[in-house]
C-alpha positions in Angstrom: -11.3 -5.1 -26.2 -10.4 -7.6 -28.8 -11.9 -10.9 -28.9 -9.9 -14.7 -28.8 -11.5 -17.9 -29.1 -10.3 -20.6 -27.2 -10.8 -24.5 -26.4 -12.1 -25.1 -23.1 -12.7 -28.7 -21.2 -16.8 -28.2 -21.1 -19.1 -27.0 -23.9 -16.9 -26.2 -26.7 -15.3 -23.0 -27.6 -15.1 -19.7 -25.7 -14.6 -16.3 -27.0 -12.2 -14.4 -24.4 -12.0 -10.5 -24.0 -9.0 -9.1 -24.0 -7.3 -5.6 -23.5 -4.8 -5.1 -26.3 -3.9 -1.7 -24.1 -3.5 -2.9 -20.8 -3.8 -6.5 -21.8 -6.4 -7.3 -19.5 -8.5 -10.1 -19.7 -12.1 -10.7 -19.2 -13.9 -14.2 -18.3 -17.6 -14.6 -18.1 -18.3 -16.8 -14.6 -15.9 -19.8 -14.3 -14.7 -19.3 -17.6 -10.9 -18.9 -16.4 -11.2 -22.4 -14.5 -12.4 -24.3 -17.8 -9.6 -23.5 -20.1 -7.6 -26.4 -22.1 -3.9 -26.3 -21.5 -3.3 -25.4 -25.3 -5.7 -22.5 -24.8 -3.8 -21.4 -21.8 -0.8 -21.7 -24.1 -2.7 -20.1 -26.8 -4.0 -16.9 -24.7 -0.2 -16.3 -23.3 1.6 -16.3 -27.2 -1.7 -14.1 -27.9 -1.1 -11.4 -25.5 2.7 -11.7 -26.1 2.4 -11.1 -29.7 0.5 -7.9 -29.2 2.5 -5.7 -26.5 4.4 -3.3 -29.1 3.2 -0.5 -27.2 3.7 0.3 -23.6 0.7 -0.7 -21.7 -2.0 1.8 -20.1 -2.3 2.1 -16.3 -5.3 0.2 -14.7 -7.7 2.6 -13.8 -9.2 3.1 -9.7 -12.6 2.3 -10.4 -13.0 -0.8 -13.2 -16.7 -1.4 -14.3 -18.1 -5.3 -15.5 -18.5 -5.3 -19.1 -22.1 -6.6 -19.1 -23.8 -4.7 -16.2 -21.2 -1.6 -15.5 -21.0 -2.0 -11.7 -17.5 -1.4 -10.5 -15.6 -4.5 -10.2 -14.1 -5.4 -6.3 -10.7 -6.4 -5.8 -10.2 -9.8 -5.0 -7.0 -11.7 -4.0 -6.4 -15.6 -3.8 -3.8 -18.1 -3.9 -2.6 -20.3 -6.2 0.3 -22.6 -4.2 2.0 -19.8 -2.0 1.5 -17.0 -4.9 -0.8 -14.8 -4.2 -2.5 -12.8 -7.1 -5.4 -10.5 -7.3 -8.2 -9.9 -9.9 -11.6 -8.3 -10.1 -14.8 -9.6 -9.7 -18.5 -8.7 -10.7 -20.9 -8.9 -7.6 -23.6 -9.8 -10.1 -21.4 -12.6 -11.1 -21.2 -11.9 -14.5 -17.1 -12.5 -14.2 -14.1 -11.3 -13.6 -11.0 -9.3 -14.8 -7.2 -10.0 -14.7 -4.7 -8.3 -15.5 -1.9 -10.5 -17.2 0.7 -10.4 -15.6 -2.3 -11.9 -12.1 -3.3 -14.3 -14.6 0.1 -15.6 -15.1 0.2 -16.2 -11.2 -3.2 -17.7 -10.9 -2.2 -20.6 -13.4 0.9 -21.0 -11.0 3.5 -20.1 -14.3 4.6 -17.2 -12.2 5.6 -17.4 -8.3 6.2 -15.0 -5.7 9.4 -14.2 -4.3 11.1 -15.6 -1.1 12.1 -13.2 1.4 16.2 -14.1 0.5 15.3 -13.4 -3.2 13.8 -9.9 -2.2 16.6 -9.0 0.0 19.3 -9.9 -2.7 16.9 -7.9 -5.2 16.8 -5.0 -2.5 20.6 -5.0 -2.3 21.7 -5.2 -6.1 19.0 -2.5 -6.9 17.1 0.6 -6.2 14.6 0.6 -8.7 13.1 -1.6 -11.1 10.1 -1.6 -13.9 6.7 -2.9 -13.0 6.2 -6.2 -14.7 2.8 -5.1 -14.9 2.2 -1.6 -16.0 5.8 -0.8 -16.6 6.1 2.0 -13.9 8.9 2.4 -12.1 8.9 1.1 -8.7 11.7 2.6 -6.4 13.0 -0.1 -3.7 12.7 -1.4 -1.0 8.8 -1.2 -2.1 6.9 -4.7 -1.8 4.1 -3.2 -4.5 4.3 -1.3 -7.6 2.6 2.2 -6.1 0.9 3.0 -9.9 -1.2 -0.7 -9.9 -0.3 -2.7 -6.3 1.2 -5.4 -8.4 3.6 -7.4 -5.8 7.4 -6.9 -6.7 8.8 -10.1 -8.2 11.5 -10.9 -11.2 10.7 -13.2 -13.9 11.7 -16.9 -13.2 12.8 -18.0 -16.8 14.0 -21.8 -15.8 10.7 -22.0 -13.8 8.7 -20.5 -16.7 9.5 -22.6 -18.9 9.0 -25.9 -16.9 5.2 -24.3 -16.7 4.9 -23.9 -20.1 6.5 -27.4 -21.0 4.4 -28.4 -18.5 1.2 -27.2 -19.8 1.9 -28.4 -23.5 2.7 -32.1 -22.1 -1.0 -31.8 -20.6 -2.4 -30.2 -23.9 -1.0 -33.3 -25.4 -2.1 -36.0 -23.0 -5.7 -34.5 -22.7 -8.4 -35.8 -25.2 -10.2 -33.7 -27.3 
C-alpha cells in the first residue's frame, strides 16, 4: 500500500491507502464521504498514473488493515448504480476496489437492460474493467472478482469529472 494525501471538507488533510497492485483503496471510518471534489479528482489521476502493470486479482478473504478481521462484502447504491465494497465490523473502515469507487461517486453507472442486450449481441467476451479477466457473455458479473458487466461511458465521464472540478472551484477552502 502506498500512501496519498488528500483535502477533505472537515479536519484538514487525510492520508489515503492505496493498492498500487490491485489499486484498492482504503478509508479509515467515513473517510470516503469527507473528500473535497479536487481530492476526488486528485485520487482518480493518482491511480490512473500508476496502472502500468496489469492488476492482481482480489483475493476471497480480505483482512482490515488495523485489526486483521476479514472484511464483509457490502453493496449500496449511489442513484440506480449499484457498487460493492468491504467493510470492517470493528469499524475501522472500509475497502474499494477502484473501479466500485468510481460508481460510488456516481462517475460511473450501470447499464440499462437495451445497452446489455446490444453489448450481448455485438460481443462474446470482453475484459473486466476491474481485474482485467476475461469475462465470456452473456455473464452479468465478471466470475474472477463479481464486478457487474458494464462499458465505460466516456461523454458521461467526463460531464462527472467537469462536474466535480466546477464544485472543487466553487467550494471554499
Amino acid at each position: 500500500m502506498g500512501a496519498i494525501t488528500l483535502e477533505r471538507t472537515v479536519g484538514g488533510p487525510v492520508a489515503l491507502d492505496v493498492c498500487r497492485h490491485c489499486d484498492g483503496i482504503w478509508f479509515d471510518a467515513g473517510e470516503q464521504f469527507r473528500l473535497m471534489p479536487d481530492s476526488t479528482a486528485r485520487l482518480i489521476r493518482d491511480v490512473q498514473a500508476n496502472r502500468r502493470d496489469p492488476r492482481t486479482q482480489y483475493g476471497v478473504r480480505m483482512a482490515c488493515l488495523r485489526c486483521r478481521e476479514t472484511l464483509a462484502s457490502t453493496y449500496d447504491l449511489c442513484r440506480d448504480t449499484r457498487y460493492e465494497y468491504f467493510r470492517c465490523a470493528n469499524g475501522h473502515g472500509v475497502f474499494f476496489r477502484f473501479f466500485d469507487f468510481m460508481r460510488s461517486q456516481g462517475l460511473l453507472h450501470g447499464l440499462s437492460d437495451a445497452e446489455v442486450d446490444a453489448l450481448k449481441s455485438r460481443a462474446e467476451t470482453m475484459t473486466c474493467p476491474n481485474c482485467g479477466a476475461p469475462v465470456s457473455l452473456p455473464s452479468d458479473a465478471c466470475p474472477h472478482c463479481g464486478t457487474p458487466i458494464s462499458m465505460l461511458d466516456t461523454d458521461y465521464l467526463v460531464r462527472a469529472l467537469r462536474q466535480v472540478e466546477d464544485d472543487a472551484r466553487k467550494s471554499p477552502r
